[in-house]
C-alpha positions as CSV (number, residue, x, y, z in Angstrom):
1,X,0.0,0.0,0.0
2,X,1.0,3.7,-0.3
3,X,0.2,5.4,3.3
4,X,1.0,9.1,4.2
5,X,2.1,9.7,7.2
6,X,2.1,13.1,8.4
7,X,4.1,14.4,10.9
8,X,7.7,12.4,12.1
9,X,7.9,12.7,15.9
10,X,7.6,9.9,18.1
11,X,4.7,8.6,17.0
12,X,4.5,9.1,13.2
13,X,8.2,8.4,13.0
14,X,7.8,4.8,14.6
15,X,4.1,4.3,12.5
16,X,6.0,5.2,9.0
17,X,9.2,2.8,9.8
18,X,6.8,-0.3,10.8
19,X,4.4,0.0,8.3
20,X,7.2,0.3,5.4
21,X,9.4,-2.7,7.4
22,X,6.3,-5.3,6.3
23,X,6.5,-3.9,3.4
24,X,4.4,-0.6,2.3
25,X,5.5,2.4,0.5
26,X,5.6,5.5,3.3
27,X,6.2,8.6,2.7
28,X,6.4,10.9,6.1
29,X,5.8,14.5,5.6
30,X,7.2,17.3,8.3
31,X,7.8,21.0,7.7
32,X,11.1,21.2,9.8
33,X,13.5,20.9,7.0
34,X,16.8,20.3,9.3
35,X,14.6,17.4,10.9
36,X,13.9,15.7,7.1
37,X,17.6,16.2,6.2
38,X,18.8,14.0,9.8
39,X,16.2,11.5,8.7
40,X,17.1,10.9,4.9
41,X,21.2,11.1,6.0
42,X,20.8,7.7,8.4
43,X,19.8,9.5,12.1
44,X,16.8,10.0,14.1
45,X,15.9,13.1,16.2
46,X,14.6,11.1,18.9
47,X,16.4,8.1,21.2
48,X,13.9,4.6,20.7
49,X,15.9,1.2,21.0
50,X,16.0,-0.2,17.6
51,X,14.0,2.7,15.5
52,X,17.4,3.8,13.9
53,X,18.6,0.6,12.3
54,X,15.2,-0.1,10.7
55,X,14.6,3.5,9.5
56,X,18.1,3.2,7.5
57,X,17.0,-0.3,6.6
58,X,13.7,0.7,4.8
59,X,15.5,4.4,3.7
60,X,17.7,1.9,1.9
61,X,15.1,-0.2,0.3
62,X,13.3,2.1,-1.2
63,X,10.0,2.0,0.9
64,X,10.6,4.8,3.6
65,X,10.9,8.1,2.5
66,X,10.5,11.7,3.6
67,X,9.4,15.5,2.3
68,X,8.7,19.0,3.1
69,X,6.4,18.8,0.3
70,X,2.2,18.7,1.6
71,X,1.8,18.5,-2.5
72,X,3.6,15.1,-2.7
73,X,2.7,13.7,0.5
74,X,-1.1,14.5,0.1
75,X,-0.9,12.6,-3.5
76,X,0.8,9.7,-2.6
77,X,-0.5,7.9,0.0
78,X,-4.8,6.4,-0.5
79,X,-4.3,6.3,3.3
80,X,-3.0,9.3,5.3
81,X,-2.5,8.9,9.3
82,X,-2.6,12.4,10.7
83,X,0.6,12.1,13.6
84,X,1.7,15.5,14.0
85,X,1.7,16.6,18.1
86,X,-1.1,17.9,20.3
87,X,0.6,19.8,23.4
88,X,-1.4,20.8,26.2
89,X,-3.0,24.3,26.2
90,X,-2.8,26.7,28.9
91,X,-5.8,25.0,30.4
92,X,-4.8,21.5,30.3
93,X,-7.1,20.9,27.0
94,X,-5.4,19.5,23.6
95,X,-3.9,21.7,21.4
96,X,-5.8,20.5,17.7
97,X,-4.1,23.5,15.9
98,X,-1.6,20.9,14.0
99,X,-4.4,18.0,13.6
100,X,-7.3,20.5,11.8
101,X,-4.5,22.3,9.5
102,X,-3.3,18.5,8.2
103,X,-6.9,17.8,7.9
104,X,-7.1,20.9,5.9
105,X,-4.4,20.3,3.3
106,X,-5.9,17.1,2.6
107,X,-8.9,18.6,1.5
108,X,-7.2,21.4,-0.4
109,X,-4.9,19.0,-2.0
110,X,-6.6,15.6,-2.0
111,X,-7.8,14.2,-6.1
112,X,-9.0,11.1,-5.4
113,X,-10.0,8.9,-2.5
114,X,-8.4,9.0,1.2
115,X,-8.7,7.4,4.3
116,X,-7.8,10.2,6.9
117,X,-6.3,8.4,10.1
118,X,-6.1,10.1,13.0
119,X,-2.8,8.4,14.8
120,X,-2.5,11.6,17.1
121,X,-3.9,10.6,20.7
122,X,-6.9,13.9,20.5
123,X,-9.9,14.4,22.4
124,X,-13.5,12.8,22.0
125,X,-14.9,14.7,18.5
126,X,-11.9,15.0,16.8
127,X,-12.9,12.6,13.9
128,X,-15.9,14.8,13.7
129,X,-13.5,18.2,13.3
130,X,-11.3,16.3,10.9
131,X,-14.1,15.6,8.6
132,X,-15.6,19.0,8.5
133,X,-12.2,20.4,8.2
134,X,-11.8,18.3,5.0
135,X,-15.5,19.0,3.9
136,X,-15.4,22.5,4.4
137,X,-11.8,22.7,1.9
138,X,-13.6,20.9,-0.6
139,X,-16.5,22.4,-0.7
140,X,-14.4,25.4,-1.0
141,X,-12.6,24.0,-4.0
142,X,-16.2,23.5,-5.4
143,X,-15.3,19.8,-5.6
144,X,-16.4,16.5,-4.8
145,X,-14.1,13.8,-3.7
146,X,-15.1,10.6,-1.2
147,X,-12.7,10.0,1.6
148,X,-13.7,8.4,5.5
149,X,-11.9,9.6,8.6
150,X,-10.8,7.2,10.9
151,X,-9.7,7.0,15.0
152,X,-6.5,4.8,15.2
153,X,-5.0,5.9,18.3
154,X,-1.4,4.3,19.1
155,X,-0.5,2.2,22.1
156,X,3.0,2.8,22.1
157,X,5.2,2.8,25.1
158,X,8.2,4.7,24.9
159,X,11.2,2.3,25.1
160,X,9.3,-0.4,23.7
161,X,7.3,1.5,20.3
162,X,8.8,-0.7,17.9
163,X,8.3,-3.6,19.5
164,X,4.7,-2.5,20.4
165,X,3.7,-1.5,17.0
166,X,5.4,-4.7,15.7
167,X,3.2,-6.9,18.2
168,X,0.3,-5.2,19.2
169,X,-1.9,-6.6,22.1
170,X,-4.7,-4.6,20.3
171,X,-5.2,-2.6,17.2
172,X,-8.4,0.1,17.6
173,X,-9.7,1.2,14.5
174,X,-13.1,3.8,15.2
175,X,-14.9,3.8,11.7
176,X,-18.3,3.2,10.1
177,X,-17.3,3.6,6.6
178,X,-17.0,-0.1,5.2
179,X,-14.6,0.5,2.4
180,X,-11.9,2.4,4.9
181,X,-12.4,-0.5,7.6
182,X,-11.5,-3.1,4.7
183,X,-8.0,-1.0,4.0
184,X,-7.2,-0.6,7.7
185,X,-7.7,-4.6,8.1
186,X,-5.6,-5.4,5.2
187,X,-3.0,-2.9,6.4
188,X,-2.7,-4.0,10.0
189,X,-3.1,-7.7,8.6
190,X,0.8,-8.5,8.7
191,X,0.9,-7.3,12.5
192,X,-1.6,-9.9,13.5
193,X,-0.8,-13.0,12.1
194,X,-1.2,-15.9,14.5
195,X,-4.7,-14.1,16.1
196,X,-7.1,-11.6,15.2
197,X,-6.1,-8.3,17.7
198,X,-8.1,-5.4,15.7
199,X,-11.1,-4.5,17.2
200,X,-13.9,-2.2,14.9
201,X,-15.4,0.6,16.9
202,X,-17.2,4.1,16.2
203,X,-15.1,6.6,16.2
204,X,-15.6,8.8,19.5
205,X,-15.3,5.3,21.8
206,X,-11.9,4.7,19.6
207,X,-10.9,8.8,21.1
208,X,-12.0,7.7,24.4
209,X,-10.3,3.9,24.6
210,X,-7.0,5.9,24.1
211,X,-8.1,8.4,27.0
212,X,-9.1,5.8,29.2
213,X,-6.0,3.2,28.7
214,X,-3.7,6.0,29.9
215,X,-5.8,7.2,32.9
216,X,-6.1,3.8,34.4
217,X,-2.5,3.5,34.2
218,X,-1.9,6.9,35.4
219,X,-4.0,5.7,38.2
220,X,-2.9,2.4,39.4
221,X,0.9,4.4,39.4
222,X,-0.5,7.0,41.9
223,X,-2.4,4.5,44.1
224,X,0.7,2.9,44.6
225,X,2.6,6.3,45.2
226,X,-0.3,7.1,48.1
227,X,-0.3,3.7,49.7
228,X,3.4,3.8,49.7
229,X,3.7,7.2,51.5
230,X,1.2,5.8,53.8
231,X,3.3,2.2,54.5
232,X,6.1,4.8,55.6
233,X,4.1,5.7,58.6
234,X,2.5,2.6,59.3
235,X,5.9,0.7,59.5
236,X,4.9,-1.8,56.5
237,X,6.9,-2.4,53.5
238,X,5.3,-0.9,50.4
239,X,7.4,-3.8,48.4
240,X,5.4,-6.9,49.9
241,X,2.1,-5.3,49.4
242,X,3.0,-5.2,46.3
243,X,3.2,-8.6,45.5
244,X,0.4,-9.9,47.8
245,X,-1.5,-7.3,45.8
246,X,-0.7,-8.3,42.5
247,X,-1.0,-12.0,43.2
248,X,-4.5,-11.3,42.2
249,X,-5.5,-12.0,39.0
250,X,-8.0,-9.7,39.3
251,X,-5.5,-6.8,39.6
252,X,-2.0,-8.1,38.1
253,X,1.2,-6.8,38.8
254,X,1.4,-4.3,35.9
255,X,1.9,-0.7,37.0
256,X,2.1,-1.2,40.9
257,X,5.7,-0.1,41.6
258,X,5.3,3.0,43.6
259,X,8.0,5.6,42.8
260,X,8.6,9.1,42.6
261,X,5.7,10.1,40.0
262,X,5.0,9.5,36.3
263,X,6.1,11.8,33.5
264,X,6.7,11.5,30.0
265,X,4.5,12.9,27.0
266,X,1.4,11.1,27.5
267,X,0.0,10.0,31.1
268,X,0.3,13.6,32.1
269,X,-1.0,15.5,28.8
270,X,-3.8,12.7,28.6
271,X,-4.9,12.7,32.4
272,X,-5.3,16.6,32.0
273,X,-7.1,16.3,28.6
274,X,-9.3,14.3,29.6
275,X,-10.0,16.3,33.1
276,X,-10.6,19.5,30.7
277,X,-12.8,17.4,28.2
278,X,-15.2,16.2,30.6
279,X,-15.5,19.8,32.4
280,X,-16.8,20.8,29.4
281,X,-19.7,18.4,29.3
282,X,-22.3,19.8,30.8
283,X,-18.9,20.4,34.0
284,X,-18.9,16.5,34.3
285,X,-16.7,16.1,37.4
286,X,-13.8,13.2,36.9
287,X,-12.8,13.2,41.1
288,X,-10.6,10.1,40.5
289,X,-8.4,11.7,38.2
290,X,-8.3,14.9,39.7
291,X,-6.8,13.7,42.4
292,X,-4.4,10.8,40.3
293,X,-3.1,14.3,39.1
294,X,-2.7,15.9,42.5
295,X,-1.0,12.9,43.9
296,X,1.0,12.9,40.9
297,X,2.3,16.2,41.3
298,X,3.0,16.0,45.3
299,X,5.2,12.9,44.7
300,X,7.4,14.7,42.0
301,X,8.9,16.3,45.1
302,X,9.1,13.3,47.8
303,X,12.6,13.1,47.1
304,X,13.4,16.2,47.6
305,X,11.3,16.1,51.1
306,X,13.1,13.4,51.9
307,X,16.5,14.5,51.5
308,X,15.1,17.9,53.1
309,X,14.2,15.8,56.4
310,X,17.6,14.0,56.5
311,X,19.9,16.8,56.1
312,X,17.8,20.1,56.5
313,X,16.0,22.5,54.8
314,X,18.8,24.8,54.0
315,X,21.3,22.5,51.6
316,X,23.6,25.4,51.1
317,X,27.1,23.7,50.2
318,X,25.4,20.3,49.6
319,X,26.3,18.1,46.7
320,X,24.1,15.5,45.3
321,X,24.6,12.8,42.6
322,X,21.9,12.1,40.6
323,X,21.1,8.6,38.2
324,X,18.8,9.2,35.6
325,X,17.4,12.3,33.8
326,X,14.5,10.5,31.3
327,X,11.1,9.9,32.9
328,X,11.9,6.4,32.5
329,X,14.5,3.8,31.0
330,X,15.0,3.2,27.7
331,X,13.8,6.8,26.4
332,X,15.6,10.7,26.1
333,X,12.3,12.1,26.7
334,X,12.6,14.5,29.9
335,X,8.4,15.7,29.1
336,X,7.3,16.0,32.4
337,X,10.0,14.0,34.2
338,X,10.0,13.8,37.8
339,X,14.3,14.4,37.8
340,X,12.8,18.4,36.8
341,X,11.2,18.7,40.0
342,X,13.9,16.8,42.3
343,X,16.4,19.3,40.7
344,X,14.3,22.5,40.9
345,X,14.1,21.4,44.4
346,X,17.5,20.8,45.4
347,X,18.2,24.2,43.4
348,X,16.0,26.3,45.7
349,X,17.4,25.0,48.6
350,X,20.8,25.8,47.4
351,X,22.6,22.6,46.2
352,X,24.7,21.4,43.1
353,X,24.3,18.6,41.2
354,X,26.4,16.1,39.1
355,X,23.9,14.0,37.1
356,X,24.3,11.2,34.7
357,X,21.8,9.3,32.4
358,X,22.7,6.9,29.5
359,X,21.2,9.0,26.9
360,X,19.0,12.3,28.2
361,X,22.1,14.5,29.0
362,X,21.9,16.5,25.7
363,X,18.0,16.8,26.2
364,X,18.1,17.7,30.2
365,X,21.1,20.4,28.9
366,X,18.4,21.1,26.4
367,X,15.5,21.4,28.6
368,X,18.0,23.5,32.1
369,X,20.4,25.7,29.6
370,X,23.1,26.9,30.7
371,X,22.2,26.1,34.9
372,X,25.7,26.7,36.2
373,X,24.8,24.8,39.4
374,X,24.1,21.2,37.3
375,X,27.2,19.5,35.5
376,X,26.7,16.1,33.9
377,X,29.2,13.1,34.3
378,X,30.5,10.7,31.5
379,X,29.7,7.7,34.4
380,X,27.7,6.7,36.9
381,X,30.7,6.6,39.5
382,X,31.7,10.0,38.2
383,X,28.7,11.6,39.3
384,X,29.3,10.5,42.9
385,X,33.0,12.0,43.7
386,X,32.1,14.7,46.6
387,X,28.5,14.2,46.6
388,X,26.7,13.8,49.9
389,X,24.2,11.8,48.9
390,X,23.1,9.5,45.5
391,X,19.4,10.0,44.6
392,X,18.3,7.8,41.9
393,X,15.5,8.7,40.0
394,X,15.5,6.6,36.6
395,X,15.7,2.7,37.0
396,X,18.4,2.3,34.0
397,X,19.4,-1.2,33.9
398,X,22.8,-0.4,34.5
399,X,22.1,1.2,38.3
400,X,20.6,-2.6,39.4
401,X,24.4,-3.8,40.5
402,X,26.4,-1.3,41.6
403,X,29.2,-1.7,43.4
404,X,28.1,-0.7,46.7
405,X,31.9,-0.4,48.3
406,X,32.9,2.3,45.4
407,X,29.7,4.0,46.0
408,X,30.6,4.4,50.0
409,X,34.4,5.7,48.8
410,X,32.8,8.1,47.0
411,X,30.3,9.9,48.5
412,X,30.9,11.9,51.4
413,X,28.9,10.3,53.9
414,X,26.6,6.9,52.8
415,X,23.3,8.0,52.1
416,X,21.5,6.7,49.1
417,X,18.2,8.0,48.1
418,X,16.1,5.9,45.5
419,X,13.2,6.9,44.2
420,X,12.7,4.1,41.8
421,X,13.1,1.1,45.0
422,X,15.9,-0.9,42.6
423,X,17.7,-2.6,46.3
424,X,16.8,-4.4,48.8
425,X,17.1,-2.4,51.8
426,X,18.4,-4.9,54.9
427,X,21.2,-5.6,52.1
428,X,22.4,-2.2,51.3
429,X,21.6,-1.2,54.8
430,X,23.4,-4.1,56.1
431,X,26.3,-2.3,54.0
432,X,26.7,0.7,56.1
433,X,23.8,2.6,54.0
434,X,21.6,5.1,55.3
435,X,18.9,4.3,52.5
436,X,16.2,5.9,51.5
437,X,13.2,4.5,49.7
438,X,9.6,4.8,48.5
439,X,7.6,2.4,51.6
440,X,10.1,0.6,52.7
């Protein structure tokens, strides 16, 4: 098939490179030129284990391509996924300025029959917008051409996209037009080989599903966080509950590990959407997820409280090494990371930091500019010469075995913070530690 992609962040990037590895001609379409050149000379603007080598794989055979051009990209592809970003508004609601002008140049530009797929996560109605978007260009153009807008949103989890899109554990397509459902199963056919896994649904419920996957998620994490804080004071270890919890099959193990908040560019953006969406419905209340965001927010600092309540409020002449930058392992995204907060914190109180993460330096140098009081080591033992204190705040495979005894000649005094729980606490105590965890 020839598909259109529109739009080569995270998601479209990751769409275009899967769909042309089983074969398909792509063509992705962004307006940052500097972006398109990186992308047709071998590199990727983003870091996603395995995305480069099979973008230069497919650039190489022919079937993955990219433009600046709407022209071209509008006229190649019978199906065109809409992937471009939609960053939160001032008030927490989606910004659709990106979706509704690629909607737009389709109908200005389309000549013969498209299936419009909206890949970007939007809000409930977008389909809707989409269509009259397209309708209203065409009817400008004093034209009539058939086309069928479609909800596809992605299930992609940072760290693991290619693998996800690869193997799906569901596909969500929200259409009623039948000849646009018949493309989208023969496209997503290759990806589901050994069991059907695409399930056929209007198109507002698809818009919703995508909500709704990421709040529960969002939710289970800041459970966890709450009953965690609270284990603390009871004198119970946050780590067994966890398991005598998840031994029910009812509730699973997936997304209990309590930590120091959730970041990254959807659970926050989507929690807040969908907040702001129902508010506007008639002011539908969502209390749950009100307060998964508040408890969210309040543990992006329980590092920083705890270190507060060992050493003191004023950490004037305190040094801190710090183990991971990226909201989470695997990624260079710092959207929303909870490292920000522990930083801005340390910061205010008056400390320096050494940090180190495998691969978000250059985005967290990025994201602070030029913050004199943060330097960045080439190791993880670098970061700890003079520090007072190691808070870990990204579980990075490579922070699982540390050598405990270099870790104790480095810092100043022992004291490990970890906000991600990667020890067991009667060993590293048993060490000579003072450790720090989340309810244990």
């Amino acid at each position: 098939m020839k598909i259109t992609v529109i739009g080569t962040g995270y998601v479209g990037l990751v769409s275009g490179a899967c769909l042309a590895e089983v074969g398909n001609d792509v063509l992705c379409l962004d307006l940052d030129l500097e972006k398109i050149r990186v992308l047709e000379a071998g590199g990727i603007p983003i870091f996603e284990p395995g995305l480069q080598d099979m973008v230069q794989r497919n650039v190489a055979s022919g079937r993955l391509h990219f433009t600046t051009d709407v022209a071209r990209a509008v006229q190649h592809g019978t199906i065109q996924f809409i992937a471009v970003g939609t960053p939160p508004d001032e008030d927490g609601s989606a910004d659709m300025q990106y979706v509704l002008a690629a909607a737009r140049n389709i109908g200005r530009l389309m000549t013969d029959y498209k299936v419009v797929v909206d890949k970007s996560t939007v809000p409930v109605g977008t389909a809707d917008k989409v269509q009259a978007a397209i309708a209203d260009e065409l009817r400008q153009r004093g034209v009539q051409r058939p086309f069928a807008v479609v909800s596809n949103p992605e299930f992609l989890k940072e760290g693991a996209a290619v693998e996800d899109f690869m193997r799906p554990d569901r596909i969500i397509v929200g259409a009623s037009d039948e000849q646009a459902i018949l493309l989208m199963r023969a496209l997503y056919a290759p990806f589901q080989r050994n069991r059907e896994r695409l399930i056929v649904t209007d198109a507002r419920s698809a818009e919703l599903t995508k909500y709704a996957a990421n709040a529960m998620l969002a939710t289970r994490i800041s459970f966890m966080n709450e009953l965690a804080n609270l284990a603390e004071k009871l004198g119970a270890d946050i780590e067994m509950v966890r398991q005598g919890m998840g031994s029910d099959p009812r509730i699973g193990y997936h997304f209990l590990y309590p930590g120091c908040g959730y970041g990254g560019s959807c659970f926050p953006k989507d929690v807040k959407a969908l907040i702001k969406t129902a508010s506007g419905e008639d002011d539908v209340d969502l209390k749950v997820l009100a307060a998964v965001e508040a408890a969210n927010e309040a543990q992006k600092h329980v590092l920083g409280r705890k270190i507060k309540q060992r050493l003191g409020d004023d950490l004037t002449g305190r040094h801190f090494a710090v183990w991971g930058l990226a909201f989470k392992p695997n990624t260079d995204d710092m959207r929303e990371a909870p490292s920000l907060e522990l930083l801005a914190d340390l910061l205010a109180a008056g400390a320096t930091v050494t940090a180190y993460d495998p691969v978000a330096m250059h985005e967290a140098q990025r994201v602070l500019g030029n913050e004199p009081r943060v330097s960045y080591a080439q190791t993880p033992n670098d970061a700890l010469v003079g520090a007072d204190a190691l808070v870990i705040v990204t579980e990075w495979k490579e922070f699982r075995s540390p050598d405990f005894d270099l870790i104790k000649a480095r810092l100043k005094q022992p004291l490990i913070v970890d906000g991600r729980n990667l020890y067991d606490p009667a060993r590293v105590r048993g060490q000579g530690f003072d450790y720090l965890a989340i309810g244990r």
